[in-house]
Legacy VTK file of the C-alpha trace (Angstrom):
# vtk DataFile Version 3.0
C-alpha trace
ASCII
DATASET POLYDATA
POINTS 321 float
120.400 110.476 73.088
120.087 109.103 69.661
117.376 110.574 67.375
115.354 108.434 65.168
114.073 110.279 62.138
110.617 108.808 60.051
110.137 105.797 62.367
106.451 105.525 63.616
105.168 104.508 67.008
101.768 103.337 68.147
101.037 103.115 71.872
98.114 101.399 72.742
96.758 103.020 76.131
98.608 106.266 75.343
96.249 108.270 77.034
97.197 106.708 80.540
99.759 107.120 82.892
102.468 105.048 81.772
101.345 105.360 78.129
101.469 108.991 78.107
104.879 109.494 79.439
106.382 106.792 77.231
104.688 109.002 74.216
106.694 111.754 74.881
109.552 109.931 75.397
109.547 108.622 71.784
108.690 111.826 70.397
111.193 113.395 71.924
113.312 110.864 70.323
111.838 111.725 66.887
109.385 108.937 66.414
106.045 110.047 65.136
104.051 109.269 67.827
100.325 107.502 67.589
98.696 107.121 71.057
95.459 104.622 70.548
93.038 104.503 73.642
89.289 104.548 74.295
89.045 108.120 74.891
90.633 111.083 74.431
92.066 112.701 77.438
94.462 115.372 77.596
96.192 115.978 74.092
100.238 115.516 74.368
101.979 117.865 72.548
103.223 116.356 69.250
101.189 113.163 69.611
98.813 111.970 67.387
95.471 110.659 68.855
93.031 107.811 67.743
90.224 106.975 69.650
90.272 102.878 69.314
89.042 100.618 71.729
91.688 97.536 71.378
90.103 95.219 73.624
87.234 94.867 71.337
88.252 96.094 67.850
88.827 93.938 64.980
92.512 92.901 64.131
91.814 94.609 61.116
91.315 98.200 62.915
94.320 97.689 64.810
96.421 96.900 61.516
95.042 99.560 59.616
95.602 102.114 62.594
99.024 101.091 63.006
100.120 100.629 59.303
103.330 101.527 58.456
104.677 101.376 62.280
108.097 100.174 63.091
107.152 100.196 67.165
103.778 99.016 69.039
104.060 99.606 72.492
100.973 97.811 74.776
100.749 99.695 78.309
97.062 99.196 78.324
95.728 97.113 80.709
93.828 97.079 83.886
94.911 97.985 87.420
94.434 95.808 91.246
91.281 97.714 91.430
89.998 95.935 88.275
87.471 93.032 88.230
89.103 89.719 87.346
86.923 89.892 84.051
87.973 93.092 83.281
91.891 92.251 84.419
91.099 88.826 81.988
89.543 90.777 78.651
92.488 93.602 78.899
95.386 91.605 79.581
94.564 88.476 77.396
92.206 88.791 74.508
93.694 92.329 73.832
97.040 91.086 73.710
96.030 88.300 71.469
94.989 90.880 69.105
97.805 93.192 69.357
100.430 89.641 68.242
97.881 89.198 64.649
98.088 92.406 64.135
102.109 93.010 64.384
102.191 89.540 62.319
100.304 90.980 59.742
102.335 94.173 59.666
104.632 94.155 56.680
107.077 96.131 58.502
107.208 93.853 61.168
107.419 96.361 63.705
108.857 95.706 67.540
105.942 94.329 70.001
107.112 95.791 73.509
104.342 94.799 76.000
104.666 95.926 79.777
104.473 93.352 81.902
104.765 93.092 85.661
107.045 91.729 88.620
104.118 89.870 89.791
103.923 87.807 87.425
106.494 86.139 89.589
104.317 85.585 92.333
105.615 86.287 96.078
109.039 85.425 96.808
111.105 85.311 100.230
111.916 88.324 101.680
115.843 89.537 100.359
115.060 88.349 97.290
116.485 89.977 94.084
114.614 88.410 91.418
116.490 87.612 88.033
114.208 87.233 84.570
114.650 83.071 85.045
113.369 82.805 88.351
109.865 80.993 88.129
106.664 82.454 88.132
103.822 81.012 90.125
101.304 84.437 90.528
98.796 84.390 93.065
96.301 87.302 92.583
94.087 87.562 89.233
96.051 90.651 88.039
99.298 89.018 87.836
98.078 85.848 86.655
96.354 87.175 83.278
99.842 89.609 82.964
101.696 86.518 82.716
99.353 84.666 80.261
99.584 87.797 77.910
103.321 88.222 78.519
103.567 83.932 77.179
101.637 85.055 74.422
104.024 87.517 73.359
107.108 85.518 74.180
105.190 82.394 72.485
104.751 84.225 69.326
108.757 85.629 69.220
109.987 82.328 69.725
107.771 80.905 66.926
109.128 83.525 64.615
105.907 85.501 64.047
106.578 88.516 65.453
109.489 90.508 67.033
108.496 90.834 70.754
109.611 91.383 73.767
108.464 91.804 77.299
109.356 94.414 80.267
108.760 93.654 83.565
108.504 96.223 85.172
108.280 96.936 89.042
105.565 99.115 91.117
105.701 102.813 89.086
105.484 106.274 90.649
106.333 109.780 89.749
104.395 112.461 88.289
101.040 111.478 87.266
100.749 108.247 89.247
96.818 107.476 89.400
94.832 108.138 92.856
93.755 104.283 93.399
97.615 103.252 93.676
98.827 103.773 97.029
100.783 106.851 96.138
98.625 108.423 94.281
96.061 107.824 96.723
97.969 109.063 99.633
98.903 112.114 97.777
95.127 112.895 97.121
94.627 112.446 100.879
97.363 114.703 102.127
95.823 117.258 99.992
92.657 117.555 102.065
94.826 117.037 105.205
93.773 120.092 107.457
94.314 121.278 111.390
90.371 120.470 111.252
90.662 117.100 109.114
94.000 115.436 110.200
94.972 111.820 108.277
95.309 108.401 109.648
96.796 106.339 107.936
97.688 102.730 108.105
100.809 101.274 106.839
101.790 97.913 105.351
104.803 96.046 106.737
106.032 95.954 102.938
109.200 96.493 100.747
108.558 97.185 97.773
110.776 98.148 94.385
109.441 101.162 92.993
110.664 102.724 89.600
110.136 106.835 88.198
107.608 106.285 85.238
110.178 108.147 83.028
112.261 105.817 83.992
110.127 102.778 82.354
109.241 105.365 79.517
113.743 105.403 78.860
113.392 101.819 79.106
110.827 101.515 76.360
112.463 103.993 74.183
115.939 101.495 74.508
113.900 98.428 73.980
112.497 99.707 70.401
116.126 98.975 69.246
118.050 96.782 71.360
118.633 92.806 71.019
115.929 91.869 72.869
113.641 89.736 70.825
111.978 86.928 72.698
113.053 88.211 76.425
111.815 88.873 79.310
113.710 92.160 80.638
112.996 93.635 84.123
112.275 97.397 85.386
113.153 98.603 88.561
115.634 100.814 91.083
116.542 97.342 91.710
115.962 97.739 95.430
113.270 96.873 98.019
112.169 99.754 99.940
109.943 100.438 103.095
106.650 101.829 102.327
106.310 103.394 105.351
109.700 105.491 104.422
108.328 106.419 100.675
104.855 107.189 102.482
106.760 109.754 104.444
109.328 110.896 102.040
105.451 112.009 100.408
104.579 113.160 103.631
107.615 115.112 103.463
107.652 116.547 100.149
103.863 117.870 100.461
105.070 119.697 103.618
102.201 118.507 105.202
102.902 119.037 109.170
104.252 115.701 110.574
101.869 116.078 113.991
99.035 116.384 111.359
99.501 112.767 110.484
98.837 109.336 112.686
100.398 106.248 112.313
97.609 103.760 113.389
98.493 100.313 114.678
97.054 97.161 112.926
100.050 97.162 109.743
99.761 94.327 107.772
101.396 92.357 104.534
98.983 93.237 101.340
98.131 90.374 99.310
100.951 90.742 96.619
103.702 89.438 98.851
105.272 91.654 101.199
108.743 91.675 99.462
110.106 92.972 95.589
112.944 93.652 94.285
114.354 93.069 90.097
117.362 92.098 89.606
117.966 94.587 86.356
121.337 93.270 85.335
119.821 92.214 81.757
118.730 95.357 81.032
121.911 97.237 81.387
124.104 94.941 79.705
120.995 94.190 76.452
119.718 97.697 76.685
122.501 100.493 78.278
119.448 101.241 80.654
119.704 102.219 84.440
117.193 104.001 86.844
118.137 107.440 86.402
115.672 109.156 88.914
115.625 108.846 92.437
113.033 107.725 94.539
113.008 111.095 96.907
112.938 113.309 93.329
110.263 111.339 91.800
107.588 111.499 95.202
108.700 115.366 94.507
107.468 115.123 91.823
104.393 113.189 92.000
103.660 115.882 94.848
104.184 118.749 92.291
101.843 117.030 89.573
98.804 115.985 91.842
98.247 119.902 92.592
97.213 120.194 88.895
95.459 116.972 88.143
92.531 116.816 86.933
91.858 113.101 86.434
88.473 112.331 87.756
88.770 109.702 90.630
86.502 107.088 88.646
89.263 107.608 85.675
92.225 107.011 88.153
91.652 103.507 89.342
91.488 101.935 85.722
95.318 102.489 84.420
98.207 100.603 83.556
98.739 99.234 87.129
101.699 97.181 87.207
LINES 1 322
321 0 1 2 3 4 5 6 7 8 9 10 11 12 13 14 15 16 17 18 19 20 21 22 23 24 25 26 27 28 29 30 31 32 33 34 35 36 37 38 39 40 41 42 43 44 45 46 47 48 49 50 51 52 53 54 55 56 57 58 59 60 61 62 63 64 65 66 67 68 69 70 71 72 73 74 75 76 77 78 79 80 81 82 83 84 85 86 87 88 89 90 91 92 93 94 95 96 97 98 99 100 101 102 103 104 105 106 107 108 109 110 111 112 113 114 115 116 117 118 119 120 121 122 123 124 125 126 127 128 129 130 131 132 133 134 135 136 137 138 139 140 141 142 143 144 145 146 147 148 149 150 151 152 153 154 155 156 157 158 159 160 161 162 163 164 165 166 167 168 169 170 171 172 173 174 175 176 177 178 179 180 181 182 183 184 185 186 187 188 189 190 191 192 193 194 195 196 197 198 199 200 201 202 203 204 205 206 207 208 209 210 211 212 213 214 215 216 217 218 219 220 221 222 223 224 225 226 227 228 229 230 231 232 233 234 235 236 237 238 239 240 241 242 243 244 245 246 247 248 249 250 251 252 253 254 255 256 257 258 259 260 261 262 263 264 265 266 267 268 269 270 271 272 273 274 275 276 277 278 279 280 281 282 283 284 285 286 287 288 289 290 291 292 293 294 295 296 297 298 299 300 301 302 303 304 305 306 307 308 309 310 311 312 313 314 315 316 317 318 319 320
């Protein structure tokens, strides 16, 4: 791994689940680390903090917090369980903000923003879907990811800033927030008792999920690699069932199988019932691969939730891609 000595980093949305774990991953490759959010949370060991609200701050603010940076790194943003003015202000506006301020870096640092595979839109099922396929979103989180992901691309082609976007697939492992599906079936197998059994309800989906240390690699690559004015997908480029991840985290809590009901009445959810990246680019631009498997990263996840203490109403605003 190569180490980067005196290069700085701001990550707006540090604090959350993504952000946090793509903080360490850039200290641990020597960057000082800045981690910008609306509240404090946690500290991360050998991350600076600054409480900065970015949806609503000045450009000024945001230049004079990240002066001096060589990386800005947006993985704020808001989740499916967002309003679509909230989704709108967080994934537009902010992102607006976040170009003026880079362009008025001197440094001209690297913009990486985190975008998502639904910005796409739904797509026929055995689909592996390359960075040129077209995108045509249907739900209000996907749509204002795209607009903020054209801003970023707009703005690199134009010459103002050095940007990029990753997008990147559904995210699990350790830390994954209670109002994803995941994280929200973990919470719920950990009140599973003989006296308080779980039904649960499954989606006729197949979905490509990706380790968030994974994405936080991918980030770390990105900072350095020829990727100005891309679009770059994140995944396990594969489309898996979510009933078998639901009970690979069935399995991996150790939660008694007969303790568990399958109830009838699955259906598609509204994202499209199929995803999978083709992540070709980012092996041959970046070096990157998915180095964590699926089974090892709902292991994880399992491992982390017993400690969590993220407050439910905390948990379903996040970096939901």
């Amino acid at each position: 791994m190569a180490h980067i000595r005196d290069r700085k980093a701001v990550v707006i949305g540090g604090t959350g689940f993504i952000g946090r774990h793509i903080c360490r991953a850039l200290a641990k490759r020597g960057y000082e680390v800045l981690a910008m959010a609306r509240k404090p949370a946690e500290p991360i060991p050998g991350v600076a903090f600054l409480a900065l609200d970015a949806v609503s701050a000045p450009t000024e603010d945001i230049v004079r917090a990240a002066k001096s940076a060589d990386l800005l790194v947006n993985a704020a943003g808001d989740s499916w369980q967002g309003d679509e003015a909230n989704m709108t202000a967080s994934h537009i506006p902010l992102v607006d903000r976040l170009v003026d301020a880079a362009a008025a870096l001197p440094g001209r640092p690297r913009l990486v923003q985190l975008g998502s595979v639904h910005e796409y839109g739904p797509v026929p099922d055995g689909t592996a879907i390359a960075e040129d396929h077209p995108t045509a979103p249907r739900t209000p989180y996907a749509r204002t990811k795209l607009v903020g992901s054209r801003i970023v691309l707009g703005a690199a082609d134009a010459g103002r800033i050095d940007g990029c976007v990753l997008r990147v697939t559904n995210v699990c492992g350790p830390g994954t927030p209670r109002g994803s599906f995941l994280g929200g079936l973990a919470h719920r197998l950990r009140h599973t008792t003989e006296d308080a059994p779980l039904a649960l309800t499954l989606v006729d989906d197949r979905r490509d999920f990706i380790d968030v240390r994974d994405v936080a690699e991918a980030v770390a690559l990105a900072a350095s690699s020829p990727v100005t004015g891309r679009v770059v997908n994140i995944g396990q480029g594969g489309a898996f069932s979510m009933r078998e991840l639901a009970w690979l985290l069935i399995s991996a809590s150790q939660v008694p199988a007969r303790l568990v009901r399958e109830e009838s009445g699955a259906v598609h959810s509204k994202g499209g019932s199929w995803t999978q990246a083709d992540i070709g680019l980012a092996r041959r631009l970046m070096g990157w691969s998915p180095q964590v498997a699926l089974k090892e990263s709902l292991h994880d996840l399992w491992a982390a939730s017993a400690t969590s203490s993220r407050p439910a109403a905390a948990a379903a605003r996040t970096e939901g891609l």
